[in-house]
C-alpha positions in Angstrom: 121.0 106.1 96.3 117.5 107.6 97.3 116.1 106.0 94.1 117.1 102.5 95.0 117.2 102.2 98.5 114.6 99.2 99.0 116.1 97.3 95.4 119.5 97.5 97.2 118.2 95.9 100.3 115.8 93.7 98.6 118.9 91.8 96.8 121.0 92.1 100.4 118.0 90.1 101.7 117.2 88.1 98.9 121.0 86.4 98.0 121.7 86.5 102.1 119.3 83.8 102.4 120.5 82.0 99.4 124.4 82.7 100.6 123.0 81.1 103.8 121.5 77.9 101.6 124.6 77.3 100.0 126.5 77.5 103.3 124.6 75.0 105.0 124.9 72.7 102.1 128.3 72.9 101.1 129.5 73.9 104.6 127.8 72.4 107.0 126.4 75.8 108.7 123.1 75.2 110.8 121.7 79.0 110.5 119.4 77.8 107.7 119.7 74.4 105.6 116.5 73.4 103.2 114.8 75.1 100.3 112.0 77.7 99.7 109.4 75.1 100.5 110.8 73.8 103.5 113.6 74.6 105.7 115.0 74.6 109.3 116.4 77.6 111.2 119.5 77.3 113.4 118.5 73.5 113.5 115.4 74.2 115.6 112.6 76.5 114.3 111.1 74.6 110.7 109.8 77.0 108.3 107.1 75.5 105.6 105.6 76.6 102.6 102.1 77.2 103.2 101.0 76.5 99.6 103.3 73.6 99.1 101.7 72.2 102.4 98.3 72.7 100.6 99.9 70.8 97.3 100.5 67.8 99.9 97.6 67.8 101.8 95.0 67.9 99.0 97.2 64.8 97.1 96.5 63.1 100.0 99.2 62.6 102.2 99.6 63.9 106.0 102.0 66.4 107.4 103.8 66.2 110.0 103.2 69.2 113.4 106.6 70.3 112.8 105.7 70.5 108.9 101.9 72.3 109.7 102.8 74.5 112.6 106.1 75.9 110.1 103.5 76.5 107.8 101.2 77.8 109.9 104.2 80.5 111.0 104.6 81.9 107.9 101.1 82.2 106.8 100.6 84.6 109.7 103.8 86.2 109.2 102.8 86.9 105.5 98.9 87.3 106.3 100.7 90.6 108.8 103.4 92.1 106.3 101.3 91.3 103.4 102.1 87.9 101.3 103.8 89.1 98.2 106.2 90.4 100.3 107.9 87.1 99.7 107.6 87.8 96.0 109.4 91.0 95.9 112.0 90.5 99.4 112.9 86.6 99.7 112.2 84.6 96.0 115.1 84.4 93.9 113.2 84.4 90.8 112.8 88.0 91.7 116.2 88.9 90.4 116.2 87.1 87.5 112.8 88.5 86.4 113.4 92.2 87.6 116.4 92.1 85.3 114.4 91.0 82.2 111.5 93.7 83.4 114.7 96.2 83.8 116.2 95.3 80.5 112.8 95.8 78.6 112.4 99.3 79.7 116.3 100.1 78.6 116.5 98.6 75.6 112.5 99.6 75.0 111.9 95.9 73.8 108.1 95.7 73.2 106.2 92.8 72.3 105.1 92.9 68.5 102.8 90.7 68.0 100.4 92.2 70.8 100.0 89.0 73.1 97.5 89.8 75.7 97.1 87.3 78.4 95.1 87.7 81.4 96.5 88.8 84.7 94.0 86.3 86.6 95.7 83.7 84.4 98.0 83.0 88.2 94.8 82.7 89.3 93.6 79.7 88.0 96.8 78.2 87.3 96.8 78.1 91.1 93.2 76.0 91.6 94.7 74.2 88.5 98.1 73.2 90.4 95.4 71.9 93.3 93.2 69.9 91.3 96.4 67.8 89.9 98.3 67.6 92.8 94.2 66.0 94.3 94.4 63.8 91.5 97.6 61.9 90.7 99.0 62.4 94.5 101.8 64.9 94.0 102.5 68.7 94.6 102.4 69.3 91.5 103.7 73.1 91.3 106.7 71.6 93.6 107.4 69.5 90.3 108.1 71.9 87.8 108.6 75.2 90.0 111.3 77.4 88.4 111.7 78.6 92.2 113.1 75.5 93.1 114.9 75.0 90.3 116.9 77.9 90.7 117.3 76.7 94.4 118.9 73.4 92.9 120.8 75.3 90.2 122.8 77.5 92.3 123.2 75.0 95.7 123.8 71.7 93.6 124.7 73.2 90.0 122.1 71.6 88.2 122.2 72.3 84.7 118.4 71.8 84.0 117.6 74.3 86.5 120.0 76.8 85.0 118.0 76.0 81.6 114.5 76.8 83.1 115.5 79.9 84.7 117.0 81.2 81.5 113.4 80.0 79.7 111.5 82.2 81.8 114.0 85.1 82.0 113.6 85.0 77.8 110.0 84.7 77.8 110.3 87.9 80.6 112.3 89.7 78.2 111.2 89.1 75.0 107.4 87.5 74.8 105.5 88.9 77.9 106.7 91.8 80.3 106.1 90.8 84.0 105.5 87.5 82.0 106.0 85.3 85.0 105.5 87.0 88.2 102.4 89.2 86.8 100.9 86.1 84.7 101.5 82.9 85.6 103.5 82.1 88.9 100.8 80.2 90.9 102.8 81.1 94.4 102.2 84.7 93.8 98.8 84.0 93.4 98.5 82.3 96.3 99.9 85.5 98.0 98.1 87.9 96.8 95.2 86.2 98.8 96.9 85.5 101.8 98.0 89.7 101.8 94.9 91.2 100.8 94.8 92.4 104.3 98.0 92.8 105.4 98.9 95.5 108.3 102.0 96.7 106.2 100.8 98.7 103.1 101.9 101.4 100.6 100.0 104.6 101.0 99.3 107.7 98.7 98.8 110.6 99.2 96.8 112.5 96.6 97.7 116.0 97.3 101.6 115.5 96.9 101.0 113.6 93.4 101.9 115.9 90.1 100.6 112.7 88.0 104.1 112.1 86.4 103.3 108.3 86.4 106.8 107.8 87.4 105.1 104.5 89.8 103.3 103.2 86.5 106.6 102.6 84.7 108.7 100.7 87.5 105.4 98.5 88.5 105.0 95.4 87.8 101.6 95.2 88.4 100.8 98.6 87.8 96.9 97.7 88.0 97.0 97.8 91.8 98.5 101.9 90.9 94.3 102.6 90.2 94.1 105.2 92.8 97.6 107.3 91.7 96.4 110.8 90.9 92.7 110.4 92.0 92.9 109.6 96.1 94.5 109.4 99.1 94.4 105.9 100.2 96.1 102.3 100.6 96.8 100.4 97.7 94.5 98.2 98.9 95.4 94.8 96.2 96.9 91.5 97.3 98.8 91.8 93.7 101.1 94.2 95.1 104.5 92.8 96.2 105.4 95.8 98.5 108.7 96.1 96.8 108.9 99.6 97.1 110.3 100.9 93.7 106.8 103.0 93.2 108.1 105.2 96.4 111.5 105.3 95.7 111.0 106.8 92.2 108.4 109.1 93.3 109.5 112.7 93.3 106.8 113.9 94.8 106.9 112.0 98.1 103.2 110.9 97.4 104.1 107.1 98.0 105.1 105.5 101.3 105.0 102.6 103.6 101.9 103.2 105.8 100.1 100.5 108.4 96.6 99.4 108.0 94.5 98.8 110.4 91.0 99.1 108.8 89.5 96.5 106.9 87.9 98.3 104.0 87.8 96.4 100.6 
């Protein structure tokens, strides 16, 4: 149980809030009704989506206190525990993705035809998803976002969302490993900024580490792993998601959640 300790709570987390989501739906419960991009706590405290609150305020429209100040919240929250954390701990996608990434290393399904793309690709999808939403006056990543369409599929059953997911769980599994949360997803992008600097951090420790890589092959960004082996230090990236499987598989005890209160690059 040692090995999975933080992927067991991750999921208890992850389909809690999305129990929670159906409940006030289908059942009327006011501890959380809304989506990922916008919802209200015990029908009080509203929570926004910083980057969907970008989408709308560069298309032009205004946003309401309640809207800015929710959004506002959870910036700080994630600019403190470090903003992938909602990658790894709170988006549904997460499951369906870690299950393609899990199935690829079981099965050892590799890509044949060698498609290399980018990492930074996120990157500029993000300023992309900006620069529409400027110009034709919509949130534009809001539109097409798998993440909501998950949302939809499992509060209102829509089949269409049910197809998407199952796109991007195919193109996970069989095209691109860590296709969509390590290449393209444009919120994990934005994250990865908003963490950089986060207080909450994965440490190493370069004395315990025997170099068995054991991190490398459970990362999906294994990138931000640079220092594994050579240092004792933070892993200092905003493209870590803080998931925790890189210290739960490490025998060593080299990896571990650490706090950060220096501001070195």
């Amino acid at each position: 149980m040692k090995k999975y300790k933080f992927l067991l709570l991750r999921r208890i987390v992850q389909l809690s809030i999305l129990f929670l989501f159906v409940g006030g739906n289908y059942f009327g419960w006011e501890i959380l009704k809304g989506n990922y991009s916008s919802a209200i706590i015990v029908d009080s405290l509203h929570l926004s989506d910083p980057y969907a609150v970008l989408q709308i305020l560069v298309s032009g429209f205004l946003a309401s206190s309640t809207v800015l100040f929710g959004a506002l919240l959870i910036f700080l929250i994630y600019v403190l525990i470090g903003g992938r954390m909602f990658c790894s701990w709170v988006c549904p996608m997460n499951i369906i993705t870690d299950l393609a990434f899990r199935l690829r290393r079981i099965f050892k399904i590799e890509t044949q035809n060698k498609l290399s793309i980018s990492r930074n690709l996120k990157y500029y999808i993000l300023i992309l998803s900006l620069i529409v939403s400027a110009v034709f006056g919509i949130a534009a990543f809001e539109m097409i976002s798998p993440i909501s369409m998950l949302h939809r599929a499992i509060v209102f059953g829509s089949g269409a969302g049910w197809a998407i997911v199952l796109v991007v769980f195919l193109v996970d599994l069989f095209v691109l490993k860590a296709g969509w949360c390590g290449h393209i997803c444009p919120l994990g992008a934005f994250y990865s900024f908003v963490g950089k600097q986060a207080v909450v951090k994965v440490k190493h420790d370069a004395e315990k580490c025997t170099n068995c890589m054991d991190c490398f092959d459970v990362c999906i960004e294994p990138q931000v792993l640079s220092i594994v082996g050579k240092e004792s230090d933070f892993i200092r990236s905003g493209a870590c998601t803080n998931c925790g499987r890189c210290i739960e598989v490490c025998n060593d005890n080299a990896l571990k959640y650490s706090l950060k209160f220096d501001l070195k690059k």
